[in-house]
PDB file of N, CA, C and O in Angstrom:
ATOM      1  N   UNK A   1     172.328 132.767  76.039  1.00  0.00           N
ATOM      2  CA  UNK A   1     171.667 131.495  75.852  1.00  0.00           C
ATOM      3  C   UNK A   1     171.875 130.647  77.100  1.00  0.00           C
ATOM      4  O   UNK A   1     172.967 130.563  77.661  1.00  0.00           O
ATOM      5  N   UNK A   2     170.882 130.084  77.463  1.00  0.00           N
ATOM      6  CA  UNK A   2     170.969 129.232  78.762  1.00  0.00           C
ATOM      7  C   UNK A   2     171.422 127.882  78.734  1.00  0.00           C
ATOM      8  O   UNK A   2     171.061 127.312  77.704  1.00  0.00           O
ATOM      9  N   UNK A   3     172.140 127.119  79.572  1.00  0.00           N
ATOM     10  CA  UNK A   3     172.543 125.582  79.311  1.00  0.00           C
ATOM     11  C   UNK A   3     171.585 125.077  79.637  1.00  0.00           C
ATOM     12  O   UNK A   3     170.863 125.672  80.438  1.00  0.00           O
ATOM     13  N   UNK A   4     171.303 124.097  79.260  1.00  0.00           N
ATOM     14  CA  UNK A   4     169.812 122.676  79.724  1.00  0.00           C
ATOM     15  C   UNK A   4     170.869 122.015  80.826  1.00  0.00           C
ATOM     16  O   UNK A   4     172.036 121.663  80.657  1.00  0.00           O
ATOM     17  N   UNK A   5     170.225 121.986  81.741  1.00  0.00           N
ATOM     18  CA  UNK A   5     170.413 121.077  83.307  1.00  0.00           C
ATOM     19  C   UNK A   5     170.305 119.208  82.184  1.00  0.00           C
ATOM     20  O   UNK A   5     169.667 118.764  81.230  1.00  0.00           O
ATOM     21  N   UNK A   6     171.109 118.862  82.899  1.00  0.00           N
ATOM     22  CA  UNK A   6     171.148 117.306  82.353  1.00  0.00           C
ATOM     23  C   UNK A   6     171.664 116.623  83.991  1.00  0.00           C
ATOM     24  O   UNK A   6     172.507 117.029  84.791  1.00  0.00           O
ATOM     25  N   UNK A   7     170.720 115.416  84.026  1.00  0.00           N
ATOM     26  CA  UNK A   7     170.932 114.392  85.138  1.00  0.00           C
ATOM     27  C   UNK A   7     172.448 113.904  85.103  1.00  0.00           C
ATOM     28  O   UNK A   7     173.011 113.719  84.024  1.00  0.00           O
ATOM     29  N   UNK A   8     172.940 113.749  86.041  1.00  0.00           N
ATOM     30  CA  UNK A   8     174.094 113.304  86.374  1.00  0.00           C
ATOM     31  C   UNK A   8     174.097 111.709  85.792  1.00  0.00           C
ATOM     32  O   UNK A   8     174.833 111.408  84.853  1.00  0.00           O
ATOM     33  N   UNK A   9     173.201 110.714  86.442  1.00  0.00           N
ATOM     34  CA  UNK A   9     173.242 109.465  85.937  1.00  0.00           C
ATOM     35  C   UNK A   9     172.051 109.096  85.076  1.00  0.00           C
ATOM     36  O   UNK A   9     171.942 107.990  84.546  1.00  0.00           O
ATOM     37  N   UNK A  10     170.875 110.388  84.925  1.00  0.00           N
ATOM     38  CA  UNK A  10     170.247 109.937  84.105  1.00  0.00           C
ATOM     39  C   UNK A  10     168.708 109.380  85.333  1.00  0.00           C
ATOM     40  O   UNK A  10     167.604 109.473  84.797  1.00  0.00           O
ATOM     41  N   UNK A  11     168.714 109.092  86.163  1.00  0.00           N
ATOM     42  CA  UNK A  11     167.748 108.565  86.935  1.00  0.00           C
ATOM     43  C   UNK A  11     166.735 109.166  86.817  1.00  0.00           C
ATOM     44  O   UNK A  11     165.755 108.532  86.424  1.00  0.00           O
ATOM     45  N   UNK A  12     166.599 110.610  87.113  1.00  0.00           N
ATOM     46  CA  UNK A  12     165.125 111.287  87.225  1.00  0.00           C
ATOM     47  C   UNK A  12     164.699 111.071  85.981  1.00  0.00           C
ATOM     48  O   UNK A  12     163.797 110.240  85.881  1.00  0.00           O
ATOM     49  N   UNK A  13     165.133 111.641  84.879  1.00  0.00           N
ATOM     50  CA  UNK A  13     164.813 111.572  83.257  1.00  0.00           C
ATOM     51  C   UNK A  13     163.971 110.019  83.057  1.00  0.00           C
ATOM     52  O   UNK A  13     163.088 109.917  82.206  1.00  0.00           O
ATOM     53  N   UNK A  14     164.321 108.982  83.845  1.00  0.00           N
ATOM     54  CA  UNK A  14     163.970 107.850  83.181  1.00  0.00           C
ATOM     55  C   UNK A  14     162.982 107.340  84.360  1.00  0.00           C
ATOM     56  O   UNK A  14     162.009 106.684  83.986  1.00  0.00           O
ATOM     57  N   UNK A  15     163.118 107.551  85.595  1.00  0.00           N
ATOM     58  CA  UNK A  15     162.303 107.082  86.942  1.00  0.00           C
ATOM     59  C   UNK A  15     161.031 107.436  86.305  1.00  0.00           C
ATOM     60  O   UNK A  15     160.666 106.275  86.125  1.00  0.00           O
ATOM     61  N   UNK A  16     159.770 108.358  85.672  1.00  0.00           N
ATOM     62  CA  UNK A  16     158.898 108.650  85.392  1.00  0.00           C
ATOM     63  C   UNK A  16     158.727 107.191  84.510  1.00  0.00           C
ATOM     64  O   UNK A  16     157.625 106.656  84.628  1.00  0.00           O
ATOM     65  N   UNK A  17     159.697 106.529  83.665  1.00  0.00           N
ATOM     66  CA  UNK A  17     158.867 105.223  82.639  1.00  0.00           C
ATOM     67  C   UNK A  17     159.444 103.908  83.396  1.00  0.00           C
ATOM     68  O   UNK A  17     159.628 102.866  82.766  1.00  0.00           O
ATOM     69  N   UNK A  18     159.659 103.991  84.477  1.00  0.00           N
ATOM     70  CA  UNK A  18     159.910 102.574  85.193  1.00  0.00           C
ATOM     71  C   UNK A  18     159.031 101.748  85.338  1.00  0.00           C
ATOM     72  O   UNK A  18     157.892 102.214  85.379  1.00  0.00           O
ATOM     73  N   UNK A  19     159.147 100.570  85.441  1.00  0.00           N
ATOM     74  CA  UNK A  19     158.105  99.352  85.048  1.00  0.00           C
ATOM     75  C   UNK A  19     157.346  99.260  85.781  1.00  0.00           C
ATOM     76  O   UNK A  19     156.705  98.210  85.827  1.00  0.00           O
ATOM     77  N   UNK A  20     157.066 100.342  86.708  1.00  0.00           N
ATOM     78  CA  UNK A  20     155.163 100.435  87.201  1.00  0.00           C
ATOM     79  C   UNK A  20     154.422 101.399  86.194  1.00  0.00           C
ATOM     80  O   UNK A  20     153.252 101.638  86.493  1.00  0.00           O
ATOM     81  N   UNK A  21     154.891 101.962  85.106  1.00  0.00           N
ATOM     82  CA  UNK A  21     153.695 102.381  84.570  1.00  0.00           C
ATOM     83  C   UNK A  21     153.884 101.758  83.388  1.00  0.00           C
ATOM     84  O   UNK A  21     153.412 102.287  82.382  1.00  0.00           O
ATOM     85  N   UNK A  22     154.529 100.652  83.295  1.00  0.00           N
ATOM     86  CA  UNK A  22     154.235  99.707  81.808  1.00  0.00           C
ATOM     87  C   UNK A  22     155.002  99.893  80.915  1.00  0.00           C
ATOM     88  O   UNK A  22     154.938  99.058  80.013  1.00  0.00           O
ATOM     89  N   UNK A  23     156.168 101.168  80.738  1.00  0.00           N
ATOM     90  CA  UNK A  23     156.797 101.128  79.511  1.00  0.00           C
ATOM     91  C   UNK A  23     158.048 100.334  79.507  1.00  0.00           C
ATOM     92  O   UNK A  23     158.703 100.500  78.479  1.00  0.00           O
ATOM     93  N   UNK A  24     158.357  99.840  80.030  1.00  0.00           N
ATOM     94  CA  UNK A  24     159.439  98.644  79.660  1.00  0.00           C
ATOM     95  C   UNK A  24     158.468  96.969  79.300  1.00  0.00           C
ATOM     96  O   UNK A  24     157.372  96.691  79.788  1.00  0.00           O
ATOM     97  N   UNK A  25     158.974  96.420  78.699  1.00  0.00           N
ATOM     98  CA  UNK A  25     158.228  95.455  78.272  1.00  0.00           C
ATOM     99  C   UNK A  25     158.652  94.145  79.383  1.00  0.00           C
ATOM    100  O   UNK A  25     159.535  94.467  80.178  1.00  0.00           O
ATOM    101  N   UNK A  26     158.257  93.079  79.484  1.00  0.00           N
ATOM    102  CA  UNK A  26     158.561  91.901  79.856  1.00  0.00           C
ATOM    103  C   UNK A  26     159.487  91.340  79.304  1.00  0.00           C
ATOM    104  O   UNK A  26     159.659  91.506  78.096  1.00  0.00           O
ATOM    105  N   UNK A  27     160.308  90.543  80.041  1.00  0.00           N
ATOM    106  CA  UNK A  27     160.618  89.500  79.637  1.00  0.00           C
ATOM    107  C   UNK A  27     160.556  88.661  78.446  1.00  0.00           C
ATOM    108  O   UNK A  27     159.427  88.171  78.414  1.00  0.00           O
ATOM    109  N   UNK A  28     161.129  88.341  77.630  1.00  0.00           N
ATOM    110  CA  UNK A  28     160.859  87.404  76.417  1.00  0.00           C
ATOM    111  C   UNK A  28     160.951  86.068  77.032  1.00  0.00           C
ATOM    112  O   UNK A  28     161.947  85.543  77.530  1.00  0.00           O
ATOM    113  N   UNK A  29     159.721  85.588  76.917  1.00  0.00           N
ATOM    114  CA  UNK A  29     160.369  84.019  76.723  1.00  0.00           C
ATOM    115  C   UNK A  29     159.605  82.693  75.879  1.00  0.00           C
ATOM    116  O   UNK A  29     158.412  82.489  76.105  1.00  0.00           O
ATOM    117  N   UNK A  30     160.178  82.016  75.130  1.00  0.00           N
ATOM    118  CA  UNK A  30     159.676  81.546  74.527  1.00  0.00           C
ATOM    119  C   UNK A  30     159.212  80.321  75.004  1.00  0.00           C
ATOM    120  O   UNK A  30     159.891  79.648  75.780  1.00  0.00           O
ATOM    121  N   UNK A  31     157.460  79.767  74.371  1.00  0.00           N
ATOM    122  CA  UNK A  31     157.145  78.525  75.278  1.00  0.00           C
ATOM    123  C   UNK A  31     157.883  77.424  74.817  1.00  0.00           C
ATOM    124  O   UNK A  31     158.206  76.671  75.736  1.00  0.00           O
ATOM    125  N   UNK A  32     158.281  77.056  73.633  1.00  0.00           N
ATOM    126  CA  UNK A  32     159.303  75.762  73.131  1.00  0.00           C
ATOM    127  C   UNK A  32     160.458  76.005  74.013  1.00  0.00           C
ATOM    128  O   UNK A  32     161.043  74.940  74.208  1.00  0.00           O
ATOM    129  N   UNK A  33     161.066  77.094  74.682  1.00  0.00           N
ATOM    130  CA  UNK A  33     162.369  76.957  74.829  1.00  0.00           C
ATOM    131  C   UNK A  33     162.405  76.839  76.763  1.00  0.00           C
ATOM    132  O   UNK A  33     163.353  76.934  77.543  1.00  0.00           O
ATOM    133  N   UNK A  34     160.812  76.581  77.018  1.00  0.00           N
ATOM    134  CA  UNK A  34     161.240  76.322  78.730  1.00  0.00           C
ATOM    135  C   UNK A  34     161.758  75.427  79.212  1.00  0.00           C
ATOM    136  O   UNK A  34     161.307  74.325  78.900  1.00  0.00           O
ATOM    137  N   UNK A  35     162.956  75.477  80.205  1.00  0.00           N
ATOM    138  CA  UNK A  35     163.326  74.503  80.998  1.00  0.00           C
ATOM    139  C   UNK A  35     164.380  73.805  79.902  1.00  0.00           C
ATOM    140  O   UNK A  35     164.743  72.630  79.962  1.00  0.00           O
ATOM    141  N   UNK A  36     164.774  74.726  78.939  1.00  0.00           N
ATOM    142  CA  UNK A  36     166.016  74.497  78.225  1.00  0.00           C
ATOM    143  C   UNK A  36     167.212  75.273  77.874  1.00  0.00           C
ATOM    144  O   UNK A  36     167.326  75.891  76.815  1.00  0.00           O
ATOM    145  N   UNK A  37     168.311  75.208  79.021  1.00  0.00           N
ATOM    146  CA  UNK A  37     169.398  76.023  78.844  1.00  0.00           C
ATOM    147  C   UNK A  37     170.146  76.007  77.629  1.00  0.00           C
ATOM    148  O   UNK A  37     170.333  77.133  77.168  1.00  0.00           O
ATOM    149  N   UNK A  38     170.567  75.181  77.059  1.00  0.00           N
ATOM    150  CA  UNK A  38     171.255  75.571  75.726  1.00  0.00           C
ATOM    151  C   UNK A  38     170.344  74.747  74.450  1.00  0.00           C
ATOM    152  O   UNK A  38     169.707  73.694  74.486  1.00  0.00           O
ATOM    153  N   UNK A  39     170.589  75.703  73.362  1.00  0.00           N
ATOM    154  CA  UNK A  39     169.881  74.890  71.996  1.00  0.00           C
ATOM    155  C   UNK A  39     170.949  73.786  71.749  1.00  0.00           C
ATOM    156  O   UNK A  39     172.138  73.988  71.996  1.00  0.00           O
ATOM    157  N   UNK A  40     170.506  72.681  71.282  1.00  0.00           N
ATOM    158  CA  UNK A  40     171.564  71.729  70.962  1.00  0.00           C
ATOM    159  C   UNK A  40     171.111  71.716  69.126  1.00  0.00           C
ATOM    160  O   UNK A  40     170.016  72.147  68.765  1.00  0.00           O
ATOM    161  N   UNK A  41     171.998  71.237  68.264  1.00  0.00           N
ATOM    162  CA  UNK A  41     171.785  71.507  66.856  1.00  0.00           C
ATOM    163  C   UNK A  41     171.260  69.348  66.398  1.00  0.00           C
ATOM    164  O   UNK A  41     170.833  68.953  65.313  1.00  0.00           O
ATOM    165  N   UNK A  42     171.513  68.519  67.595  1.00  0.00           N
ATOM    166  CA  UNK A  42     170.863  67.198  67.317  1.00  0.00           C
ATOM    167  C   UNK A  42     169.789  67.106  68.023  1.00  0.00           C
ATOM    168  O   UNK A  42     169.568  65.987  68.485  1.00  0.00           O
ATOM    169  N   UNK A  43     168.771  68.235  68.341  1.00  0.00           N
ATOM    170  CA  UNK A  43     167.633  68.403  68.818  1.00  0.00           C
ATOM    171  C   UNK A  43     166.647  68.643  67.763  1.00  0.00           C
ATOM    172  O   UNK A  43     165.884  69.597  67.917  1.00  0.00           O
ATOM    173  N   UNK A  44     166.544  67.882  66.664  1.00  0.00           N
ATOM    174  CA  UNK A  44     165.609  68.602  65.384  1.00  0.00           C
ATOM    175  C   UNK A  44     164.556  68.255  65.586  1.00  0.00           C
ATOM    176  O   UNK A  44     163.876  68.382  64.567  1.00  0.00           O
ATOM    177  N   UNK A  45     163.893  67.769  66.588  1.00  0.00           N
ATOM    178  CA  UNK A  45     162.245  67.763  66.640  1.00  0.00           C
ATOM    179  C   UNK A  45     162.207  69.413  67.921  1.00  0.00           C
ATOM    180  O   UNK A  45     161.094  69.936  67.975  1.00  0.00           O
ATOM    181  N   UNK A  46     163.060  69.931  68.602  1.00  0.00           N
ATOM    182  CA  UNK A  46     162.779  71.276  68.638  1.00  0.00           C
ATOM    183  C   UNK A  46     163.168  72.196  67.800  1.00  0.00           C
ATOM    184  O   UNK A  46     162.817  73.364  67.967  1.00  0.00           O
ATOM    185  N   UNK A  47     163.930  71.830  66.795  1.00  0.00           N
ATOM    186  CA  UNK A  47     164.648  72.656  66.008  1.00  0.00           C
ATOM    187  C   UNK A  47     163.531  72.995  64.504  1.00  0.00           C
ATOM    188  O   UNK A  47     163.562  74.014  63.813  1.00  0.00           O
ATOM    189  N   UNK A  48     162.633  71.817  64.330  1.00  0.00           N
ATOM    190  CA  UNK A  48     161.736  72.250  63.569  1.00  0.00           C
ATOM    191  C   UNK A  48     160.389  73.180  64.130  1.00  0.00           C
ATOM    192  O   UNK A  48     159.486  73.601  63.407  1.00  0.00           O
ATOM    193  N   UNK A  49     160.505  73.372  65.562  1.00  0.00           N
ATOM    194  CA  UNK A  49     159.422  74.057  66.151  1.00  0.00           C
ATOM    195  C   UNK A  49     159.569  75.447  65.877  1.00  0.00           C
ATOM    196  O   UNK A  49     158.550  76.078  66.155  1.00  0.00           O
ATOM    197  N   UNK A  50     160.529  76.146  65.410  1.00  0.00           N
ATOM    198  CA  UNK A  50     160.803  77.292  64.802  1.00  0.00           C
ATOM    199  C   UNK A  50     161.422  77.390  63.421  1.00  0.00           C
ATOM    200  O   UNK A  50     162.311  78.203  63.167  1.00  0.00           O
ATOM    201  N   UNK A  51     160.962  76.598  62.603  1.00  0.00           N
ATOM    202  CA  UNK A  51     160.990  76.609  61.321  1.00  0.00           C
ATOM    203  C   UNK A  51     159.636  76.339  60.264  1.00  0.00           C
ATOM    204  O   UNK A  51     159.630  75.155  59.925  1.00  0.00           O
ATOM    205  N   UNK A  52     158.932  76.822  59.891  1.00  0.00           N
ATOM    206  CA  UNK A  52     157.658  76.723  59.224  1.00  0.00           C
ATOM    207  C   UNK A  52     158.522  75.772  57.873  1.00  0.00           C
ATOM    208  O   UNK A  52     159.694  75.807  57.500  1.00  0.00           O
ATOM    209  N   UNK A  53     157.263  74.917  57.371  1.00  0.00           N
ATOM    210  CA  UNK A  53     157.856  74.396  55.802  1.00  0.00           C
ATOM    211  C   UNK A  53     158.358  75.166  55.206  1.00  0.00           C
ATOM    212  O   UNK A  53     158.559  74.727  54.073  1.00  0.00           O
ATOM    213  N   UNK A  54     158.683  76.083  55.321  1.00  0.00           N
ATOM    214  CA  UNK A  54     159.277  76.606  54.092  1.00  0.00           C
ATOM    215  C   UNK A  54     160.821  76.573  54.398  1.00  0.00           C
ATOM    216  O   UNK A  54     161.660  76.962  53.585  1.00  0.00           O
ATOM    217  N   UNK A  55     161.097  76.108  55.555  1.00  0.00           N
ATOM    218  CA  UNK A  55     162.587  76.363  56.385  1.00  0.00           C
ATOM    219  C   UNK A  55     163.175  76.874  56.512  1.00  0.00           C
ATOM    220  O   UNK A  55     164.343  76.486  56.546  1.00  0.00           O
ATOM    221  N   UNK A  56     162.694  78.669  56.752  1.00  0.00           N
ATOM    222  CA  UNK A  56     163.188  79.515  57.067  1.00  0.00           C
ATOM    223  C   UNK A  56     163.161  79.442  58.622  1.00  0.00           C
ATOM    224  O   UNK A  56     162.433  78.626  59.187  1.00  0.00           O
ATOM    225  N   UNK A  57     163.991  80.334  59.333  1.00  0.00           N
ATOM    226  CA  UNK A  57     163.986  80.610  60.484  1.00  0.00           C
ATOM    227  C   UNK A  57     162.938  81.844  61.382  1.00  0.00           C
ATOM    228  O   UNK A  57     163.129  83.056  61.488  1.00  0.00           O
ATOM    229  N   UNK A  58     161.917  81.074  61.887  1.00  0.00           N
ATOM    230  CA  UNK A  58     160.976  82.225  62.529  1.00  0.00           C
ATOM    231  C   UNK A  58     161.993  83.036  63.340  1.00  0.00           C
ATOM    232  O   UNK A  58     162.968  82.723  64.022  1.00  0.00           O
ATOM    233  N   UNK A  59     161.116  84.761  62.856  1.00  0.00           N
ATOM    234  CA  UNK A  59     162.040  85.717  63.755  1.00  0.00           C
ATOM    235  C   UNK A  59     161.357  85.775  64.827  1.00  0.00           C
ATOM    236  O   UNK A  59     160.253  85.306  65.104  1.00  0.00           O
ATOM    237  N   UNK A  60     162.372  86.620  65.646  1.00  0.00           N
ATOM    238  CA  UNK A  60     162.031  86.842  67.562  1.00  0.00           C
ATOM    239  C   UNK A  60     160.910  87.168  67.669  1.00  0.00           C
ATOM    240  O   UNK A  60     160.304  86.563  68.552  1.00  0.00           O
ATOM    241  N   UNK A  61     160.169  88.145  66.936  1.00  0.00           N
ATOM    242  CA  UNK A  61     158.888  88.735  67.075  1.00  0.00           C
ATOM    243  C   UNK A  61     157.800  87.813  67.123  1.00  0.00           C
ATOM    244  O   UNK A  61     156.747  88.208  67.624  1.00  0.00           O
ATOM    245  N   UNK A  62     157.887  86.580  66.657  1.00  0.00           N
ATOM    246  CA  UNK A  62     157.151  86.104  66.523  1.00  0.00           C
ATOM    247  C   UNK A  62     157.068  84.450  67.246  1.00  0.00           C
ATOM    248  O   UNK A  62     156.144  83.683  67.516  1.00  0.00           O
ATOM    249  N   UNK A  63     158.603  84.403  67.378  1.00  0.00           N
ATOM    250  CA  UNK A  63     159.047  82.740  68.407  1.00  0.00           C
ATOM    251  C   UNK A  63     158.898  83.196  69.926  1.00  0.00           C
ATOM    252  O   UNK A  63     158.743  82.298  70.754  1.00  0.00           O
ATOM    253  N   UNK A  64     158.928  84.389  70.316  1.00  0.00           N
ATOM    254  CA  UNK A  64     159.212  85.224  71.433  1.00  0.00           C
ATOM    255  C   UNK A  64     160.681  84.842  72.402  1.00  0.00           C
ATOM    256  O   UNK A  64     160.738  84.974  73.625  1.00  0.00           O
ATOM    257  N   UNK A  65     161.956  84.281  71.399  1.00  0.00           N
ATOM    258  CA  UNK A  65     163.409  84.144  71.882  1.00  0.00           C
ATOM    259  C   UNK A  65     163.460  85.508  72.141  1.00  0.00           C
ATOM    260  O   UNK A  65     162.765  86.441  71.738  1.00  0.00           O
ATOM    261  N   UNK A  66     164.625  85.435  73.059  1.00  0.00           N
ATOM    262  CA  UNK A  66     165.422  86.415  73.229  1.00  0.00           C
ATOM    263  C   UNK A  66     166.671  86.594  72.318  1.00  0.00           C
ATOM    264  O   UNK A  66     166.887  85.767  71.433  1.00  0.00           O
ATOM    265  N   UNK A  67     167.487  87.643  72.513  1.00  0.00           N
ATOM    266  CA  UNK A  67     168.501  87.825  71.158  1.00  0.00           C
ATOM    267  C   UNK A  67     169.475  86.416  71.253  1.00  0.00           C
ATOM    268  O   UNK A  67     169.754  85.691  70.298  1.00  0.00           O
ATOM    269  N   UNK A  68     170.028  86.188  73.043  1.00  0.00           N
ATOM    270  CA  UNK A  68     170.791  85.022  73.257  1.00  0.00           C
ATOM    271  C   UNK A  68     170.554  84.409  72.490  1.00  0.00           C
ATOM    272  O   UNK A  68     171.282  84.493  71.501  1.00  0.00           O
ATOM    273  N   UNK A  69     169.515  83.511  72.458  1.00  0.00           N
ATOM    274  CA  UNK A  69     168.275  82.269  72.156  1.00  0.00           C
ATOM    275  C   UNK A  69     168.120  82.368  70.805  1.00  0.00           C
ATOM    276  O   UNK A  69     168.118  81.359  70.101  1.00  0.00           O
ATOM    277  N   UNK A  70     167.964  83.692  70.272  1.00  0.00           N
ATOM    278  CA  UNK A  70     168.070  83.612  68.892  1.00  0.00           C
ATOM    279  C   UNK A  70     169.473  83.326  68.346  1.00  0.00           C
ATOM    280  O   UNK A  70     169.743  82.531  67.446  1.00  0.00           O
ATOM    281  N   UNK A  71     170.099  83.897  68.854  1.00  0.00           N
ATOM    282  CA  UNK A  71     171.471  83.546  68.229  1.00  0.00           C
ATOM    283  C   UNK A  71     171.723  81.882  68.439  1.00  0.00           C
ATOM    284  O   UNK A  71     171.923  81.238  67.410  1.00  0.00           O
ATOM    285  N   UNK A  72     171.722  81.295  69.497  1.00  0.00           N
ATOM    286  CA  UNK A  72     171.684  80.020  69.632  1.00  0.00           C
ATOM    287  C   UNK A  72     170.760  79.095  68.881  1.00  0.00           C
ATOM    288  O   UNK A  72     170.957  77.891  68.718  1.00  0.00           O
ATOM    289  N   UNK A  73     169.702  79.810  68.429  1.00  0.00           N
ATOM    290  CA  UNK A  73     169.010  78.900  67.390  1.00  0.00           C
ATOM    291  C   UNK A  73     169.648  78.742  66.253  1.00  0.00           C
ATOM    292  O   UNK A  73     169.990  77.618  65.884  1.00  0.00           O
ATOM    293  N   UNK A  74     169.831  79.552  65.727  1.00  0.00           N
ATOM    294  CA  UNK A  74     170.202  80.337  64.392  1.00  0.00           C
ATOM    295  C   UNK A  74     171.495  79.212  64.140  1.00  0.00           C
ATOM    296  O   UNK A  74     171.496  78.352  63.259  1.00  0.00           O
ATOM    297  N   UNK A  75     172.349  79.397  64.923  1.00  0.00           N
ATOM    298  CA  UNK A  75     173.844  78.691  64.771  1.00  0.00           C
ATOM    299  C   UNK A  75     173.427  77.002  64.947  1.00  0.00           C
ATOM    300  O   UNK A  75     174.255  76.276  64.397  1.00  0.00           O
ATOM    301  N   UNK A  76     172.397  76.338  65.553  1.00  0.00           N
ATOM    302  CA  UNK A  76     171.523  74.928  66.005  1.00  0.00           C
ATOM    303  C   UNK A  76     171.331  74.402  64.102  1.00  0.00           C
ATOM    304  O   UNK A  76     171.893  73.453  63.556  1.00  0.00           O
ATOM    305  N   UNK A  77     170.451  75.310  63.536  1.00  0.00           N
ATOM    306  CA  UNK A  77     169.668  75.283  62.236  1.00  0.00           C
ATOM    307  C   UNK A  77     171.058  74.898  61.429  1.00  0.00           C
ATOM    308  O   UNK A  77     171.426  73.817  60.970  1.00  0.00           O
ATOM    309  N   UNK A  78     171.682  76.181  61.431  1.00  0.00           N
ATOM    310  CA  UNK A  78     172.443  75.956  60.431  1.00  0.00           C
ATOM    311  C   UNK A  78     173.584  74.880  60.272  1.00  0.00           C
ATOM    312  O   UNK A  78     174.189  74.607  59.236  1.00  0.00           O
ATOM    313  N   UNK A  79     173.773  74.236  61.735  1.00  0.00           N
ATOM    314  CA  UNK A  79     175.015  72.788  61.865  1.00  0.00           C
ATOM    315  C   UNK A  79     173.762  71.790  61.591  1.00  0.00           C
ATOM    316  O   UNK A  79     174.114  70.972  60.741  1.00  0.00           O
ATOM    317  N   UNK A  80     172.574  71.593  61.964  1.00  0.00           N
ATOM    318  CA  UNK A  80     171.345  70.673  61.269  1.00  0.00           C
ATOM    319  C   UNK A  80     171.533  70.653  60.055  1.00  0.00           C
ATOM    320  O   UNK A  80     171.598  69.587  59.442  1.00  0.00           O
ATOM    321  N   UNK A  81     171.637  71.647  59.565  1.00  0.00           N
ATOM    322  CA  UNK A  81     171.225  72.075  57.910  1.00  0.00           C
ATOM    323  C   UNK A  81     171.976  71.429  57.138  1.00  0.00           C
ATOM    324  O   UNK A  81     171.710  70.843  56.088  1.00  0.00           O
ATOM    325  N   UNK A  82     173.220  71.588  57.856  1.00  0.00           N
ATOM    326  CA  UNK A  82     174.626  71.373  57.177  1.00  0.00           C
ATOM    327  C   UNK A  82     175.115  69.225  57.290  1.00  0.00           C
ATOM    328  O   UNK A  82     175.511  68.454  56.415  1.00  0.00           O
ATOM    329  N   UNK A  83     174.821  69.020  58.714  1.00  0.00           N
ATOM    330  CA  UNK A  83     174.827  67.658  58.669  1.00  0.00           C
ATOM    331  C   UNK A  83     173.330  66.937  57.946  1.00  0.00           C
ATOM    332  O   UNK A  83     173.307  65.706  57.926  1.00  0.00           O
ATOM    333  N   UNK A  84     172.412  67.502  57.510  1.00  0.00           N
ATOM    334  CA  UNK A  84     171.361  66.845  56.989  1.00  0.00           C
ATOM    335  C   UNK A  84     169.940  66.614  57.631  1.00  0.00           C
ATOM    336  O   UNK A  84     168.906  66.094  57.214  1.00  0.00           O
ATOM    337  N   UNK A  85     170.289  67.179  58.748  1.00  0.00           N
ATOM    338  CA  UNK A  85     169.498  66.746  60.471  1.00  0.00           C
ATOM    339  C   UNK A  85     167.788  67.775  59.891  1.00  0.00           C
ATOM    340  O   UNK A  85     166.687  67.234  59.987  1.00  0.00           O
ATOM    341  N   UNK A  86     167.905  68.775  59.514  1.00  0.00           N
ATOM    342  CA  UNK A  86     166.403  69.553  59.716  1.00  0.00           C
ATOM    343  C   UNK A  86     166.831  70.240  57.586  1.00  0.00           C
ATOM    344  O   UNK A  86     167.835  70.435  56.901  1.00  0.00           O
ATOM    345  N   UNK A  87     165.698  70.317  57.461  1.00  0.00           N
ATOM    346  CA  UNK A  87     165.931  70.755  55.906  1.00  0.00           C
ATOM    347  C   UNK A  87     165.692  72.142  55.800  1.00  0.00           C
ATOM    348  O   UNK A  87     165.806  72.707  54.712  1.00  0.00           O
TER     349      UNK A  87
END
């Protein structure tokens, strides 16, 4: 039985889907969150920009955060939630 050759670091295997032929995606970024380094949780007129009435928390797929950004929302909502700030 023969061994399969495997890349040392992996480069050739992956150089064929490098981001000139499109398979890595862009960048996430969301348009509410430009030109804003941290979520603050006494920011509730951005803090309702990712919450529909029903006051759940829009997911990434659809706010276009990144995981950071999501996590930083997420933890924003819920100290709002908790002092009374966003419902």
């Amino acid at each position: 039985m023969k061994r399969r050759k495997s890349a040392k670091s992996g480069a050739k295997s992956r150089s064929k889907f490098s981001r000139e032929f499109g398979f890595f995606a862009e960048e996430k970024r969301s348009r509410y969150l430009e030109g804003i380094d941290k979520i603050d949780f006494k920011d509730h007129e951005l803090l309702k920009k990712f919450m529909p009435e029903q006051g759940k928390i829009m997911p990434r797929r659809i706010s276009g955060t990144s995981a950071k950004q999501q996590r930083q929302l997420k933890q924003a909502i819920h100290r709002a939630r908790t002092l009374g700030l966003v419902r």
